[in-house]
C-alpha positions as CSV (number, residue, x, y, z in Angstrom):
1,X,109.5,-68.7,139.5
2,X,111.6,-66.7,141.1
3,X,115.7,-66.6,140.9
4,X,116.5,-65.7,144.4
5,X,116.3,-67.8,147.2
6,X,115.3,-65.7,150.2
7,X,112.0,-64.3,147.8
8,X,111.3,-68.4,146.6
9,X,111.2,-69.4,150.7
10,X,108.6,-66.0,151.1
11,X,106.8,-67.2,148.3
12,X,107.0,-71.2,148.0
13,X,107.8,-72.0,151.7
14,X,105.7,-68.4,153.6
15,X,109.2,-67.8,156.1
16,X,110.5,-64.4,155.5
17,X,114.3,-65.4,157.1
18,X,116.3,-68.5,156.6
19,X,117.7,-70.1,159.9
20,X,121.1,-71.1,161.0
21,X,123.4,-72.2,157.8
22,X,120.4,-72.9,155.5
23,X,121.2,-69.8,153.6
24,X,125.1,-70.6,153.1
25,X,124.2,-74.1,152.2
26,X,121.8,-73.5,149.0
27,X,124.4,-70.4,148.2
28,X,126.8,-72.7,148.2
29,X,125.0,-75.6,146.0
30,X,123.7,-72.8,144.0
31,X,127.7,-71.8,143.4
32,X,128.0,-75.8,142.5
33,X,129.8,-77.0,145.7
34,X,129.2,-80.0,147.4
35,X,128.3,-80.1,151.0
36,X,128.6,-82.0,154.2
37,X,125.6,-80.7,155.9
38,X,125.0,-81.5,159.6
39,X,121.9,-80.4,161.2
40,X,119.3,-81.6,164.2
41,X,116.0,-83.1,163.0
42,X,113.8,-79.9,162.5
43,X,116.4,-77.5,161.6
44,X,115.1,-77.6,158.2
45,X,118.2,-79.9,156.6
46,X,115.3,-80.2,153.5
47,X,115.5,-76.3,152.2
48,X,118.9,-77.2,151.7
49,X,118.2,-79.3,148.9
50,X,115.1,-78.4,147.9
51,X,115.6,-74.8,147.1
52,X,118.6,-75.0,144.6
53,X,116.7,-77.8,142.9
54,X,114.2,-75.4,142.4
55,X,116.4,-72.6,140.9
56,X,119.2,-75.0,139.2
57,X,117.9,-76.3,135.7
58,X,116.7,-80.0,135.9
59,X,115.8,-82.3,138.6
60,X,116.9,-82.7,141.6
61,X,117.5,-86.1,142.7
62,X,117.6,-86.9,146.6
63,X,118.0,-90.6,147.8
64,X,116.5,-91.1,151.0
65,X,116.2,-94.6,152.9
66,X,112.9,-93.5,154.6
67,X,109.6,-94.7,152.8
68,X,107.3,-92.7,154.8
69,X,109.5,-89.7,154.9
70,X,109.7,-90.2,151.1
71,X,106.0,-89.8,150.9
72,X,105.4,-87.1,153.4
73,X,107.8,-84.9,151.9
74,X,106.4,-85.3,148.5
75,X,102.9,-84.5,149.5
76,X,104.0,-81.8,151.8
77,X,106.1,-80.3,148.3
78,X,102.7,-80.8,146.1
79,X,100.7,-78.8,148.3
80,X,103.1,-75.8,147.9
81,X,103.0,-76.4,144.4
82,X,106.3,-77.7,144.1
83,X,106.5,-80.5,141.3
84,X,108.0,-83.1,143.1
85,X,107.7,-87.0,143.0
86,X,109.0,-90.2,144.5
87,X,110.3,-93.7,143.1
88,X,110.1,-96.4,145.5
89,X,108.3,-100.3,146.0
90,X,104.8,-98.9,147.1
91,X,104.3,-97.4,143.4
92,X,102.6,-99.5,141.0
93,X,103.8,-100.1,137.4
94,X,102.2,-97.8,135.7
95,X,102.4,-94.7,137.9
96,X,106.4,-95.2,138.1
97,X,106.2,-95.0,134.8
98,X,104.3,-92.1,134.5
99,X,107.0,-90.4,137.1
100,X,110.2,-91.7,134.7
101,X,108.0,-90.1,131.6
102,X,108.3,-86.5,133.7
103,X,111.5,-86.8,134.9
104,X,113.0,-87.6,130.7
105,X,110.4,-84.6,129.8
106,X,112.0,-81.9,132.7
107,X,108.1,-82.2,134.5
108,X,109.9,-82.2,137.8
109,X,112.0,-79.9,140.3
110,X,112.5,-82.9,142.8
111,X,113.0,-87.0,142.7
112,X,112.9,-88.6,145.7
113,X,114.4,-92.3,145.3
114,X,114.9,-94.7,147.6
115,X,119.1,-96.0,147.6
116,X,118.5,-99.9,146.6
117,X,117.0,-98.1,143.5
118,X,118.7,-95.1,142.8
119,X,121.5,-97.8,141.1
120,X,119.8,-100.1,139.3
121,X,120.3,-99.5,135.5
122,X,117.0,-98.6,134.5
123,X,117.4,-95.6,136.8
124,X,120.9,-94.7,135.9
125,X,119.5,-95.0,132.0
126,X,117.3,-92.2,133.0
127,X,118.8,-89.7,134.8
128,X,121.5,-90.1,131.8
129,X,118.8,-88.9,129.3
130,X,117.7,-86.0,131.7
131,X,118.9,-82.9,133.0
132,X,120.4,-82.8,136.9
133,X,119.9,-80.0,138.9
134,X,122.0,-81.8,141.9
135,X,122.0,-84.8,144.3
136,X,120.9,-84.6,147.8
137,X,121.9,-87.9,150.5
138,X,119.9,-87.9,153.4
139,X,120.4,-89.9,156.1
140,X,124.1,-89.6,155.1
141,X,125.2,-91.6,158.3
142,X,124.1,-94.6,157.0
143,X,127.0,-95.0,154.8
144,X,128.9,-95.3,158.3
145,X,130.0,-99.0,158.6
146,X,130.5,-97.7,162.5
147,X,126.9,-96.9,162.8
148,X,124.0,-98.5,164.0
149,X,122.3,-97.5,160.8
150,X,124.4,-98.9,158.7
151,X,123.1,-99.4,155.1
152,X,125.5,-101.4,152.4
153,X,123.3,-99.7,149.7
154,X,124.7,-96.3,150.4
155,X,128.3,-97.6,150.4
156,X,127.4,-97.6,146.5
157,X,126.1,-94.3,145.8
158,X,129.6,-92.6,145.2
159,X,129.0,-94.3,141.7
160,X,126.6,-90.7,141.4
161,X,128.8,-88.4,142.4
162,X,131.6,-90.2,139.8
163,X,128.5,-90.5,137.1
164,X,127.6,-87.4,137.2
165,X,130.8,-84.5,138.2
166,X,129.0,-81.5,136.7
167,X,126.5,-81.4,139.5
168,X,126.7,-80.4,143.3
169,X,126.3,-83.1,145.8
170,X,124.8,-82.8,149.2
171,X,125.2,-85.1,152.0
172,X,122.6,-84.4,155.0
173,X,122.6,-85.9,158.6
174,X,121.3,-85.2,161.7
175,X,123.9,-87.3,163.3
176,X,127.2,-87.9,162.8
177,X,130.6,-87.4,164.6
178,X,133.9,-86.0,163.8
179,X,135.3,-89.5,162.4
180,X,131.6,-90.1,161.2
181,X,132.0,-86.9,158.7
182,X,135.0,-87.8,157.6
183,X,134.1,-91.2,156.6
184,X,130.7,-89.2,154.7
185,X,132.9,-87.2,152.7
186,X,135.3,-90.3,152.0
187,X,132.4,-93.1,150.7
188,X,130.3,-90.6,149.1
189,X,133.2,-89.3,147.1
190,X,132.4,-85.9,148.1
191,X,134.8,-83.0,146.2
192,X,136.6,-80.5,148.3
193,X,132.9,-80.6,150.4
194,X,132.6,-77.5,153.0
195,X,130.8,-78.7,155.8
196,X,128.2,-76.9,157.6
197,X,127.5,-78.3,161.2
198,X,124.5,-76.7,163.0
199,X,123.8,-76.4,166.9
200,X,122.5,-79.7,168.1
201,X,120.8,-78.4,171.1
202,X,117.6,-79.4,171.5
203,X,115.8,-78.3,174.8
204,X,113.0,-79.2,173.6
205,X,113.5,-82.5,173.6
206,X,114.3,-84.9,176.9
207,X,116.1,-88.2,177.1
208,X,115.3,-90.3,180.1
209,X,116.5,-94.2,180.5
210,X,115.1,-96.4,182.7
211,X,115.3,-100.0,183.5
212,X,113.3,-102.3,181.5
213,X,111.2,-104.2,183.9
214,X,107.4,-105.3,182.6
215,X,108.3,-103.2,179.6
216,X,104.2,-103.4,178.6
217,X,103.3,-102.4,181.5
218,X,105.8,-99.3,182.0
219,X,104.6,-98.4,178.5
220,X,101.3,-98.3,179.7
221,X,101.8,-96.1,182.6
222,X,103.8,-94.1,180.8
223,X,101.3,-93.6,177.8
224,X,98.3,-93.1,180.6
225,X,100.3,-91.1,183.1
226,X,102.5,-88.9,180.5
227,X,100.9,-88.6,177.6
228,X,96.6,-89.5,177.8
229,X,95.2,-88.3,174.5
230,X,98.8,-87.6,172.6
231,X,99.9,-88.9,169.8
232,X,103.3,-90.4,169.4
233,X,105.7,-93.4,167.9
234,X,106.9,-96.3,170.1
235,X,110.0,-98.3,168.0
236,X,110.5,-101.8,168.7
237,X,113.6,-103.7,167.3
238,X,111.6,-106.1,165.1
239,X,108.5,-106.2,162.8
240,X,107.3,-108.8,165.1
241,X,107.2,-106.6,167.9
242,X,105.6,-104.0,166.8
243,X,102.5,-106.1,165.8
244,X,102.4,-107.7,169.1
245,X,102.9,-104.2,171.1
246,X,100.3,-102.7,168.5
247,X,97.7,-105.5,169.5
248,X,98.3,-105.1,173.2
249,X,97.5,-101.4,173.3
250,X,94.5,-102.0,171.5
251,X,93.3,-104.1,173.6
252,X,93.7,-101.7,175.8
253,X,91.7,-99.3,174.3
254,X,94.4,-97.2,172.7
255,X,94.0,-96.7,168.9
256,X,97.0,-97.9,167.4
257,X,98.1,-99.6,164.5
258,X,101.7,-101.3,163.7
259,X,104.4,-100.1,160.8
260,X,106.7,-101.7,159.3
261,X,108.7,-102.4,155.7
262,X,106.8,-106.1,155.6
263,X,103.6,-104.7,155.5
264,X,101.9,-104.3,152.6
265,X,102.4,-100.5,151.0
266,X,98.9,-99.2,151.1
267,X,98.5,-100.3,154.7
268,X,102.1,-98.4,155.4
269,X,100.4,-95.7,153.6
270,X,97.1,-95.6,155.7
271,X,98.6,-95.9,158.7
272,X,101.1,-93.3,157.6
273,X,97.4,-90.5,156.8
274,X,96.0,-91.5,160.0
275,X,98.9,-90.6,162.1
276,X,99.4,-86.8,160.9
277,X,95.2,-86.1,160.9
278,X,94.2,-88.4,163.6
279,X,94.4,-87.3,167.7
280,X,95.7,-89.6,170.1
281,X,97.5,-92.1,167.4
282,X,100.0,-94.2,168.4
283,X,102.1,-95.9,165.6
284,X,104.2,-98.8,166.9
285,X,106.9,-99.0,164.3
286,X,110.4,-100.4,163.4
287,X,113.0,-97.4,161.9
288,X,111.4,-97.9,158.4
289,X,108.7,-95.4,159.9
């Protein structure tokens, strides 16, 4: 493998220029910093990590809250031929064994691991018998007791930054403000961290609010009139609503399914396939999607 990054992303990734800060960032983890890194969804916050794990020795171990994400990124990863792997509740017994096995044996460039786990002894046991390339946080804001995503889980992870000093740690967001950051750098126990923070215009993308009145039935208009044959997510603030909302566009002939963490994790899974090769799917999810 090579030992630059710009000829790795030509080779792994097929992009012949890093964008924005990307390049600065893995430098700069390469150099052993650690890193406040802010950058909008699709900016490609992921090269950021996944790069210097890839030309550090050892694994690179990135806690992220996001199931799905865990699993889409890991496929994604395979294909390229990356070796790359994920801890979390959908694996059975035996296969998480079979991931601890490569991780102890240096099998792996990248861990994903979700935070509820990435402290539990048995974890900690392991990564203390194996060689760290560095630890990526995604989803950083989460450690924000401010935020709406608040997670007490990541209020423990600076125990991995204090565990283990010899290796760079990232912190990655797409969203955070100025006292936000500071609070990152603060509960993560980040050490003289440089932060990067990207552009967060998105033109692309439009935010519209409007009042909720017969929210199924603006849904449906605006599914029908907007967006016939697209695909798409629609959140809802409970598990029980995403069922229910699921069920009513089916019934009205839309092909959707529900998502959410109380499901079982090969339905998660299947839902999770059918919504990046299927046209026209609409997943009805709570934020675990």
């Amino acid at each position: 493998m090579s030992t630059e990054p710009l000829e790795l992303l030509r080779t792994v990734y097929g992009y012949d220029s890093f964008r924005g800060d990307q390049e600065a960032v893995i430098q700069h983890a390469l150099d052993g910093g650690d890193a406040l890194v802010l950058m909008p969804t699709g900016a490609g916050k992921s090269l950021c990590y996944q790069l210097p794990a890839m030309l550090r020795t050892g694994v690179g171990v990135v806690v992220s809250p996001l199931i799905a994400l865990m699993h889409d990124q890991v496929g994604a990863l395979r294909q390229l031929g990356v070796r790359a792997a994920y801890l979390n509740s959908t694996l059975q017994p035996a296969e998480a064994a079979e991931t601890e096995r490569q991780v102890a044996n240096g099998q792996l460039d990248l861990l994903y691991v979700a935070p509820e786990r990435a402290l539990v002894p048995r974890f900690l046991d392991l990564l203390d018998r194996s060689q760290l390339a560095l630890v990526a946080i995604d989803e950083a804001h989460c450690v924000s007791q401010w935020g709406h995503d608040f997670r007490p889980d990541y209020l423990q992870l600076a125990a991995l930054r204090d565990r283990y000093p010899q290796v760079p740690h990232l912190a990655l967001t797409a969203t955070a403000d100025v006292r936000t950051r500071g609070e990152i750098v603060e509960r993560l126990h980040l050490r003289n961290a440089r932060s990067f923070v990207g552009d967060f215009d998105r033109p692309n993308i439009r935010y519209t609010v409007v009042p909720k009145n017969g929210p199924r039935q603006q849904l449906l208009a605006f599914l029908q009139e907007r967006h016939p044959g697209d695909s798409g997510i629609v959140y809802c603030l409970s598990r029980r609503n995403t069922e229910q909302v699921a069920e009513f566009l089916q019934s009205e002939g839309f092909n959707a399914a529900a998502y959410h963490a109380g499901l079982e994790a090969d339905l998660r899974r299947a839902t999770q396939d059918r919504f990046l090769n299927e046209e026209a799917m609409v997943v009805v999810a709570t934020i675990a999607f």
